[in-house]
LOMI-998085 format. One record per atom (N, C-alpha, C): z, y, x. Coordinates in steps of 0.05 Angstrom, whole numbers, padded with zeros to 5 digits, always signed. Each point is the difference from the previous one (the first is absolute). Layout:
N
ZYX
...
% end
This chain:
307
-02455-01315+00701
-00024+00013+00009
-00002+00027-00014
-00001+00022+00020
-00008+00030-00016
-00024+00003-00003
-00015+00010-00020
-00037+00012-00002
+00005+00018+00025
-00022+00000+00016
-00001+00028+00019
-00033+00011-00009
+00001+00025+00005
-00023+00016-00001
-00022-00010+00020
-00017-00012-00002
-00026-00006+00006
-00016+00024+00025
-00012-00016+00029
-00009+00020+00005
-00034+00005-00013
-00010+00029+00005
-00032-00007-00012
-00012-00027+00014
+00004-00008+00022
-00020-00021+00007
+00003-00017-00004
+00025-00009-00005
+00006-00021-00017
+00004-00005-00030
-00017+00031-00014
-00001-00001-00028
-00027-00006-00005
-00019+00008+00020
-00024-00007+00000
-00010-00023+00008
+00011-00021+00020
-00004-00020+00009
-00010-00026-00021
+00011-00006-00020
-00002-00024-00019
-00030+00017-00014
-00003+00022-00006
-00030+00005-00009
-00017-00004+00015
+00001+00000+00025
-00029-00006+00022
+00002-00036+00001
+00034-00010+00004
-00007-00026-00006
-00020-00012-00015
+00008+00006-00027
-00014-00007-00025
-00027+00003+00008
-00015+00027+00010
-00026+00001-00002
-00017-00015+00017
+00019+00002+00027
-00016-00019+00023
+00004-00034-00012
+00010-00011-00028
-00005-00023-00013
+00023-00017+00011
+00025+00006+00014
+00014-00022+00011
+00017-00016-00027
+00004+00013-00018
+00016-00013-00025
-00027-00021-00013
-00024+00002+00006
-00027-00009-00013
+00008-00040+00012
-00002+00008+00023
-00003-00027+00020
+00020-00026-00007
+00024+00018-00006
+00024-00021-00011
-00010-00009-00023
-00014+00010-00023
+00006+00001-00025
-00016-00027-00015
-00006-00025+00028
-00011-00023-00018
+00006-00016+00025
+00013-00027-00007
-00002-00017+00021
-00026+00000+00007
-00034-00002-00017
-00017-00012+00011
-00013+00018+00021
+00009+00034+00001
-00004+00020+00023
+00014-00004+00022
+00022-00013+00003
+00014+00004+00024
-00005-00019+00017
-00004-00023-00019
-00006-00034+00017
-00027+00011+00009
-00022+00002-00014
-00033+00012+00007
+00000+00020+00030
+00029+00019-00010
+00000+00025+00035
+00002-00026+00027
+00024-00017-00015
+00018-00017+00025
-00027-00010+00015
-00019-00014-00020
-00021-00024+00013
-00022+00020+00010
-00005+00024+00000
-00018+00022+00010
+00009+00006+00020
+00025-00002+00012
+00015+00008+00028
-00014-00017+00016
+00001-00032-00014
-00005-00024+00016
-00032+00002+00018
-00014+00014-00020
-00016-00001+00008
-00009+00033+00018
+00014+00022-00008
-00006+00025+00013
+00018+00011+00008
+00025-00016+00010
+00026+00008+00012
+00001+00034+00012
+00024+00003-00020
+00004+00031+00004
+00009+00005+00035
+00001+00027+00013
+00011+00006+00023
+00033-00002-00004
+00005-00011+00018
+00035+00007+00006
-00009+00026+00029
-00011+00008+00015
+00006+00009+00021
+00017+00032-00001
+00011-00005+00018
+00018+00028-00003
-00015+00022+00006
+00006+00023-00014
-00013+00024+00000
-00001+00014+00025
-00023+00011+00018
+00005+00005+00027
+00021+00028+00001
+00005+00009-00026
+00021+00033+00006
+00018-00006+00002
+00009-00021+00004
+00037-00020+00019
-00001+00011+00018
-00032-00011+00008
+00012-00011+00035
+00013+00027+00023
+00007+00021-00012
+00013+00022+00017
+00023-00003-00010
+00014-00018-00011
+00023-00005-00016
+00008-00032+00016
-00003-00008+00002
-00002-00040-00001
-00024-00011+00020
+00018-00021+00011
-00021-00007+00022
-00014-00032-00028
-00013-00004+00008
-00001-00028-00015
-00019-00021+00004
+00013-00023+00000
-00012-00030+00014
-00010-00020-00021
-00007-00021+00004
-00009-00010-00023
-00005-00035+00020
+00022-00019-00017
-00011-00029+00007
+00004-00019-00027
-00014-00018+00013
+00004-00017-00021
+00019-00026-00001
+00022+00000-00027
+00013-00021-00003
+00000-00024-00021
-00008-00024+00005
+00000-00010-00026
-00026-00002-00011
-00020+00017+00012
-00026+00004-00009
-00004+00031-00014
+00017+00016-00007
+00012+00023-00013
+00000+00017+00026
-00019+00028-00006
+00003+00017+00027
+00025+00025-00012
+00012-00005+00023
+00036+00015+00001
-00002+00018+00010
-00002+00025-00007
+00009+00028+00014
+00031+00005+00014
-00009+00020+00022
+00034+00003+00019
-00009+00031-00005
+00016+00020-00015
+00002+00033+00002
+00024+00004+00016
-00005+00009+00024
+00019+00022+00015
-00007+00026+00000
+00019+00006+00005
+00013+00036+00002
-00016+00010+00027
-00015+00017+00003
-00005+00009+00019
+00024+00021+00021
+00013+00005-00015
+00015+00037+00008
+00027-00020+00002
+00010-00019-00011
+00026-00007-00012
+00016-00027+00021
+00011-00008+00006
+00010-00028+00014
+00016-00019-00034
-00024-00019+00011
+00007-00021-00016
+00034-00013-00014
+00015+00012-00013
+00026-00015-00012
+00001-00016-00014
-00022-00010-00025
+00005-00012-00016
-00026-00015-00002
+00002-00021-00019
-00034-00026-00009
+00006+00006-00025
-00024+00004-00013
-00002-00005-00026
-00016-00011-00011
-00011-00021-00018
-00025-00016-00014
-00008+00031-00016
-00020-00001-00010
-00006+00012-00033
-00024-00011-00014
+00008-00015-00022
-00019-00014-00019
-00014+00018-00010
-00025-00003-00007
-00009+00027-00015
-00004-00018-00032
-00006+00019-00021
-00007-00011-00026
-00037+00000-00012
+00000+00000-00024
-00021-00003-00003
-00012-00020-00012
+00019-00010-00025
+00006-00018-00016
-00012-00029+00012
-00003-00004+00033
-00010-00021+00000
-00023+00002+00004
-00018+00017-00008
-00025+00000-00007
-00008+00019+00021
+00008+00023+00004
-00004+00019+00027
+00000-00005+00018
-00017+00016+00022
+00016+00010+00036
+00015+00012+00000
+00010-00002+00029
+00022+00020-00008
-00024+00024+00005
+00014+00035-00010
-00013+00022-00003
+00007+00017+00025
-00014+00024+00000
+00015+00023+00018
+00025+00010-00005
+00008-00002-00020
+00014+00017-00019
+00030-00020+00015
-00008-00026+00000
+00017-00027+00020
+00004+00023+00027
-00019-00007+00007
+00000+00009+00029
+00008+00024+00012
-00003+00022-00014
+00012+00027-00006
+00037-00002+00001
+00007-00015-00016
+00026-00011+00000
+00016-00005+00029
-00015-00027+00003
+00014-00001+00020
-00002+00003+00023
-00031+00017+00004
-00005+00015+00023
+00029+00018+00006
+00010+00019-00025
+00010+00017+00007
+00020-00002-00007
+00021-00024-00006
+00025-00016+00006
+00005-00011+00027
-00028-00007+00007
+00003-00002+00037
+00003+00015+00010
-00012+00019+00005
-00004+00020+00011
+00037+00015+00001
+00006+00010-00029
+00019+00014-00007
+00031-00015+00011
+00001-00029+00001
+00019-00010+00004
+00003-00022+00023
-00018+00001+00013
-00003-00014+00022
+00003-00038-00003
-00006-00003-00019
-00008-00033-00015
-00029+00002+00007
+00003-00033+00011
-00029-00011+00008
-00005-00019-00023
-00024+00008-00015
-00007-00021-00024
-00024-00018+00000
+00016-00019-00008
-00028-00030-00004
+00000+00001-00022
-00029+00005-00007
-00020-00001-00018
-00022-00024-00012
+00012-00026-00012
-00018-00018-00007
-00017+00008-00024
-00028-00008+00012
-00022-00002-00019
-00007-00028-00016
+00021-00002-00024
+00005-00024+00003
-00026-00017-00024
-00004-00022-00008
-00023-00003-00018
+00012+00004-00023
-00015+00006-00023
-00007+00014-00020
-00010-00029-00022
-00002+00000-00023
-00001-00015-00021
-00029+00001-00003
-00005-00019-00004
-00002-00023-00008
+00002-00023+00022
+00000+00015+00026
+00002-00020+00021
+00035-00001+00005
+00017+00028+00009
+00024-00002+00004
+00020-00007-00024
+00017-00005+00001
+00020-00014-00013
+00023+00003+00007
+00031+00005-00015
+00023-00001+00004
+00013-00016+00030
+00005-00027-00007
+00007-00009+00021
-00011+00001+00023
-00029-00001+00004
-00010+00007+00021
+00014+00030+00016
-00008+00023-00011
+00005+00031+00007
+00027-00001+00002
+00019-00008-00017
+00021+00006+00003
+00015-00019+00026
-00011-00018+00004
+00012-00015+00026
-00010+00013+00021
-00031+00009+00007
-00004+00017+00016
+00011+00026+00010
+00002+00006-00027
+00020+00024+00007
+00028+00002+00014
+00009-00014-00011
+00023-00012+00009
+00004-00002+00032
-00026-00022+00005
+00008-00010+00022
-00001+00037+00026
-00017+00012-00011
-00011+00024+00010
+00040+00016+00008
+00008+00004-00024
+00032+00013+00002
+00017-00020+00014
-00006-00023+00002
+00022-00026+00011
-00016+00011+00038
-00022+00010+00000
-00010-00004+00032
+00015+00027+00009
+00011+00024-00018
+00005+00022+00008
+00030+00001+00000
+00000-00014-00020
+00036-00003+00004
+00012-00015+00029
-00018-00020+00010
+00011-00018+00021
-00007+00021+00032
-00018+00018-00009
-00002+00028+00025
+00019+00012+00001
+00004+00017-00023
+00015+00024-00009
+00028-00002-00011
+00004-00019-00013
+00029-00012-00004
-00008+00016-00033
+00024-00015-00017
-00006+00010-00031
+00001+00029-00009
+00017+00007+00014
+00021+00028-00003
-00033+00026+00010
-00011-00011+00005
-00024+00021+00010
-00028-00010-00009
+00000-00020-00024
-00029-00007-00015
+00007+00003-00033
-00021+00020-00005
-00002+00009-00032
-00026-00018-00003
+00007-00005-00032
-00034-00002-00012
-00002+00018-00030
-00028+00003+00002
-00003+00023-00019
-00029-00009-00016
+00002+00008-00024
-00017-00008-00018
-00015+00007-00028
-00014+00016-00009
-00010+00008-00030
-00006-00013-00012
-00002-00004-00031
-00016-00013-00022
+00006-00028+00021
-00036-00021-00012
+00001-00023+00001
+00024-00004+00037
-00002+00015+00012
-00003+00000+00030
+00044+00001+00001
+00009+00013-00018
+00022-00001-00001
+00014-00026-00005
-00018-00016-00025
+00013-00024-00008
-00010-00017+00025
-00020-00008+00012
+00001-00014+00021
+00027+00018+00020
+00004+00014+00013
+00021+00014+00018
+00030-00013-00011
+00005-00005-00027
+00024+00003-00010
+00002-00039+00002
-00025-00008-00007
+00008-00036+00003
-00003-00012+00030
-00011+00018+00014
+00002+00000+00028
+00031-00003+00012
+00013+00022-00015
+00028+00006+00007
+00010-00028-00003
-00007-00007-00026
+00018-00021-00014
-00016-00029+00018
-00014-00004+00005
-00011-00029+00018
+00014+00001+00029
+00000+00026+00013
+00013-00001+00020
+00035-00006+00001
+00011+00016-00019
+00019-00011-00011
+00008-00032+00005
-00013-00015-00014
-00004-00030-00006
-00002-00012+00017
-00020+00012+00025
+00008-00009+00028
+00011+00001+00017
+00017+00019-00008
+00023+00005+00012
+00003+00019+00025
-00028+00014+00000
-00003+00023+00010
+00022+00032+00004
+00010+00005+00014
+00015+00025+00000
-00024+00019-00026
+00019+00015-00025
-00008+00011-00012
-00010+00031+00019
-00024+00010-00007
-00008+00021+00014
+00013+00021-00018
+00004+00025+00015
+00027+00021-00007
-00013+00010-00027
-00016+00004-00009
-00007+00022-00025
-00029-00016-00006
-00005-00005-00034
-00019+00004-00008
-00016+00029-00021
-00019+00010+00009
-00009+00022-00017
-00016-00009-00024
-00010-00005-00019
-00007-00002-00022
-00019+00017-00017
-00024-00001+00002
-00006+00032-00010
-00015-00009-00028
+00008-00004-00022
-00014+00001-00032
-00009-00039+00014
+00030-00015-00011
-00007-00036+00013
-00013-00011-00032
-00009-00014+00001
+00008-00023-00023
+00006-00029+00003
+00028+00000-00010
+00013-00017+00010
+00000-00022-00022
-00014-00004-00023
+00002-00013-00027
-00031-00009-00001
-00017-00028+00004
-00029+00005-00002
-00003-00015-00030
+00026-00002-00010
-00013-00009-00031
-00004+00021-00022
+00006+00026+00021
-00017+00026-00031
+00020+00000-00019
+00019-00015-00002
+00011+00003-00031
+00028+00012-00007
+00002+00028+00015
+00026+00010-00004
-00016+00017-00026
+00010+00010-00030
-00007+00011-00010
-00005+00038+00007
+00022+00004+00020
-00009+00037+00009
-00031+00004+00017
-00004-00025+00008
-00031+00004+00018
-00024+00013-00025
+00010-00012-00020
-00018-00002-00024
+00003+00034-00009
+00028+00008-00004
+00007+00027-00012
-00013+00022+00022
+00001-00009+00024
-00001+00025+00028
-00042-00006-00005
-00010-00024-00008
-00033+00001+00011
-00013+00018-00013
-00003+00016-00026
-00017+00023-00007
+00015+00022+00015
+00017+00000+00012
+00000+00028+00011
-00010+00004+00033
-00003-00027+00009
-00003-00005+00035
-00034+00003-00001
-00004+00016+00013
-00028+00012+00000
-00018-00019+00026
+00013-00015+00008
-00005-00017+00032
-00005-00035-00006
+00017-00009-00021
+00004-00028+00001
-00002-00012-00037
-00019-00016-00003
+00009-00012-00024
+00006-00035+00007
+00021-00009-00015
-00003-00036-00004
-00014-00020+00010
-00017+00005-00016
-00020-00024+00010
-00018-00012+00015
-00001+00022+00023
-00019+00001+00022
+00022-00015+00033
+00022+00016-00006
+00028-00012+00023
+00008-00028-00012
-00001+00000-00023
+00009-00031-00011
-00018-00021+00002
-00026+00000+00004
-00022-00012+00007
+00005-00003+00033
-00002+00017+00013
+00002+00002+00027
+00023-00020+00012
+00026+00007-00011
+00026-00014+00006
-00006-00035-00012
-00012-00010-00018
-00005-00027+00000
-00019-00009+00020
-00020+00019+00007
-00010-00013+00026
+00019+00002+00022
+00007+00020+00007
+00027-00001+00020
+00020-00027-00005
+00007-00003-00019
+00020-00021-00002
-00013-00030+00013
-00025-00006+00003
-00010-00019+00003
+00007-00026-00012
+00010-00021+00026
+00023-00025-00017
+00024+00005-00013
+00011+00028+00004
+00026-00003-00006
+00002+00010-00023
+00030-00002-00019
+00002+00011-00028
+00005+00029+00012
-00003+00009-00029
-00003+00034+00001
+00023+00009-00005
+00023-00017+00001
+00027-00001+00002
+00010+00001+00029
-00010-00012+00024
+00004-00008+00022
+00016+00018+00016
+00011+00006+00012
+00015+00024+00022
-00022+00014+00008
-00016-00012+00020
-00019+00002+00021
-00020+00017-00026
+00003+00000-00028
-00029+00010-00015
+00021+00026-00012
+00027-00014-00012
+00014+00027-00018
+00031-00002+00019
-00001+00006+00023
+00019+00016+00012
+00027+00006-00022
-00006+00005-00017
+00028+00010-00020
+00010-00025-00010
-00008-00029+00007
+00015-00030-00011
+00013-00001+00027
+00002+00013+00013
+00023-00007+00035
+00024+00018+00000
+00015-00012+00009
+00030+00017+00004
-00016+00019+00020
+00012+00025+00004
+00006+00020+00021
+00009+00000+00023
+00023-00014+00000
+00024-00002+00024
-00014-00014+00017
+00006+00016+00020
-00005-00010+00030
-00031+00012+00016
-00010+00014-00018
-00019+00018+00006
+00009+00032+00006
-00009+00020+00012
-00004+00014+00006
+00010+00024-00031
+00012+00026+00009
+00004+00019-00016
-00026+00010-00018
-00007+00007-00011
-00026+00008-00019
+00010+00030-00013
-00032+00016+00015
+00001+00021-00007
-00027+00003-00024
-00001+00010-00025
-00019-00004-00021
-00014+00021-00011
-00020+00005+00003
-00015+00021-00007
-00011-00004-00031
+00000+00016-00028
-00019-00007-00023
+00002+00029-00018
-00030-00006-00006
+00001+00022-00013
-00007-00008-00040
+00013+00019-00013
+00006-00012-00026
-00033+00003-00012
-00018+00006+00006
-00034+00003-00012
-00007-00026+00018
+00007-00028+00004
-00017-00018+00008
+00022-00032-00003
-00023-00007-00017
+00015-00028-00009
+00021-00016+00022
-00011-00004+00022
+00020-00015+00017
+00029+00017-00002
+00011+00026-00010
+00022+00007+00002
+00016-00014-00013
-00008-00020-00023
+00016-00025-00018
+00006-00011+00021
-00005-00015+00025
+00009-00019+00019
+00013+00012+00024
-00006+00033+00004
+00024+00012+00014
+00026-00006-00021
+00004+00014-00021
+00019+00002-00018
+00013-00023+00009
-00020-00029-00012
+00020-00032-00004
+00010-00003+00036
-00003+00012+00022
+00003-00011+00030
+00024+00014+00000
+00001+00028-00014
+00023+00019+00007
+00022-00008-00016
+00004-00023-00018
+00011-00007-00021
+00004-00017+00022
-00009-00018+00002
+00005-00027+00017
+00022+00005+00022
-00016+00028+00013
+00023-00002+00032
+00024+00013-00017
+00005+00004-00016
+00018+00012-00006
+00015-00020-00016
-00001-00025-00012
+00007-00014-00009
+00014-00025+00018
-00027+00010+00036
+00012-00027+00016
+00015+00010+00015
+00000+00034-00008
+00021+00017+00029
-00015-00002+00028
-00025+00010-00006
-00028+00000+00022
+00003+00030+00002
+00005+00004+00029
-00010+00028+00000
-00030+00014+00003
-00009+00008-00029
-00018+00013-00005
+00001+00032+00002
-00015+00017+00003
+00005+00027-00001
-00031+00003-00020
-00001+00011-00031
-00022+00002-00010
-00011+00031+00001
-00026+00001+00005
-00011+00019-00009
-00025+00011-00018
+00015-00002-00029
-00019+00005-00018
-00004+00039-00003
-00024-00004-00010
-00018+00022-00003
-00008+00009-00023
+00010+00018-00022
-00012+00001-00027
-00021+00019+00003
-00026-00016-00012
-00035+00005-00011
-00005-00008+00028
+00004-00009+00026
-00018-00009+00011
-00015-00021-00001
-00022-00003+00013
-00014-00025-00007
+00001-00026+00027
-00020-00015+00002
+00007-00022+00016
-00005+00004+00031
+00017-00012+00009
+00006+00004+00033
-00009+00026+00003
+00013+00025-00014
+00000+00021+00005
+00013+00013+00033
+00017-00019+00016
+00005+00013+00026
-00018+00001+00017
-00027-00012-00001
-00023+00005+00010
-00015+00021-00003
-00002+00012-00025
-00019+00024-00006
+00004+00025+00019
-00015+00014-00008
+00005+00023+00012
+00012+00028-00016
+00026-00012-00013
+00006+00016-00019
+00025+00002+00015
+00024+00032-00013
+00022+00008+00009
+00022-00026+00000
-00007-00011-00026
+00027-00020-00009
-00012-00023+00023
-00024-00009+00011
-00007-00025+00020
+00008+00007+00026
+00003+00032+00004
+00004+00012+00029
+00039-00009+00001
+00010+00012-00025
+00026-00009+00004
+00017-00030+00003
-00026-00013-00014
+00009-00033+00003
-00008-00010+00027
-00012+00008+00016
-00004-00004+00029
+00018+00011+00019
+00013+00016-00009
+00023+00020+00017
+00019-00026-00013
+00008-00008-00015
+00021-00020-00005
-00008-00022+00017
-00021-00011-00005
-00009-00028+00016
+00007+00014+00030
-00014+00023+00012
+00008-00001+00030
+00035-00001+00008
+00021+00008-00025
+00023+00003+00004
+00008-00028+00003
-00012-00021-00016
+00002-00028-00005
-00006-00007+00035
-00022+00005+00002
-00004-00019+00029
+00022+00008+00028
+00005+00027-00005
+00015+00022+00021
+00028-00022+00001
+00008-00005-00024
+00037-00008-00002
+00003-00006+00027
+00020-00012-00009
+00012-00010+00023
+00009-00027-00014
+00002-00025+00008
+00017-00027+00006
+00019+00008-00025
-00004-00025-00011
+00028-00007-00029
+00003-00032+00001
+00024+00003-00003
+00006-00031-00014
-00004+00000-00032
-00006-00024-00009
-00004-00005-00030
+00025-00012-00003
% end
């Protein structure tokens, strides 16, 4: 990895973090569990922002009990399906900042994306979401055939995407062509020691607010489980992985150990780390997030590979 020169907006970015309090919220299990059970009762908006809709046509049903967004391309003819998990340690909606995304990955590349709004902790749970999900890429794969369904994913929203891969797998599902990855955590026992070295400098995320969160996520299962830490499952037989992380935000310890992994299982990974950015930086509206989106649209554009 080379240092690169920082743009201003992304030198400024981790200071407005800090002030608007997002490093605050993590910084006690008993705040994050307290946000989770305040949703329950004053459930945040998921609805998509109306400055799409001249971009994306978009539908909305319900599966499972979970209402599922369909974003098409208005200007574009449909080539490809793609899922995209959003993150949000669990504890979130998804945001605009979601929607912004892959408004304009539709739009740009002519992928029609399903969007689950899927439940959230204290009520949602691993096996639950992640079989849903699943079944969501298993319904697009049996349309579209594998070779033309991506799934794509940030933070908490990545590690569901990536054990998605791996359940479908198991069922023996055709692996879908490319997974995108944007800042996953793929480890929910917290205990790689660099998470610890990288947390006073990540202006976005501390410990003990996602590690609180992820035991409610885990529900019945150990916090060892596939379906909870994605990084206890082989690779093979899933989908290529493209990896977004930036070195200012703790989850870049569990890019590092994934990029180690495929490289250990002979997984083709393609990584892309970021030095001083912060978390799921390809969302922002910064130079270095504009360029990680020009990569993702090159990701969805390919063309057909064998693994």
């Amino acid at each position: 990895m080379t240092r690169s020169r920082r743009s201003l907006l992304s030198a400024i970015a981790p200071t407005v973090i800090r002030a608007m309090g997002g490093k605050r919220e993590w910084s006690s299990p008993e705040l994050t569990v307290s946000r989770a059970e305040a949703h329950l009762v004053r459930p945040e908006s998921y609805a998509p922002p109306k400055n799409i809709d001249a971009k994306v046509r978009i539908t909305v049903r319900e599966v499972g009990g979970w209402p599922v967004y369909t974003v098409t391309p208005r200007h574009r003819a449909v080539d490809r399906r793609a899922v995209y998990v959003h993150g949000g340690t669990w504890v979130h909606e998804i945001s605009p900042f979601h929607w912004w995304l892959v408004a304009g990955l539709a739009a740009s590349t002519g992928t029609e994306f399903t969007v689950p709004i899927y439940p959230l902790v204290p009520r949602g749970t691993a096996a639950q979401v992640v079989s849903g999900v699943a079944d969501l890429v298993a319904e697009l794969v049996a349309v579209a055939g594998s070779s033309a369904v991506l799934i794509l994913g940030d933070s908490a929203g990545g590690n569901i995407a990536l054990a998605a891969a791996m359940l479908l797998r198991d069922r023996g599902v055709d692996a879908p062509r490319d997974i995108v990855l944007i800042a996953p955590v793929i480890d929910l026992t917290f205990s790689d020691p660099k998470i610890y070295e990288i947390e006073p400098s990540d202006p976005w995320l501390n410990v003990p607010g996602p590690k609180a969160a992820a035991e409610l996520w885990r529900g019945d299962l150990s916090i060892e489980h596939p379906l909870v830490s994605p990084v206890n499952a082989p690779l093979a037989g899933i989908g290529r992985i493209t990896l977004f992380s930036g070195t200012r935000d703790i989850t870049h310890a569990d890019a590092i150990t994934l990029a180690k992994k495929a490289r250990a299982e002979g997984h083709p990974l393609d990584f892309h780390q970021k030095a001083n950015m912060i978390h799921v930086y390809p969302l922002l509206p910064i130079p270095e997030g504009a360029q990680a989106r020009e990569t993702i649209k090159a990701v969805l554009l390919a063309d057909e590979w064998s693994l």
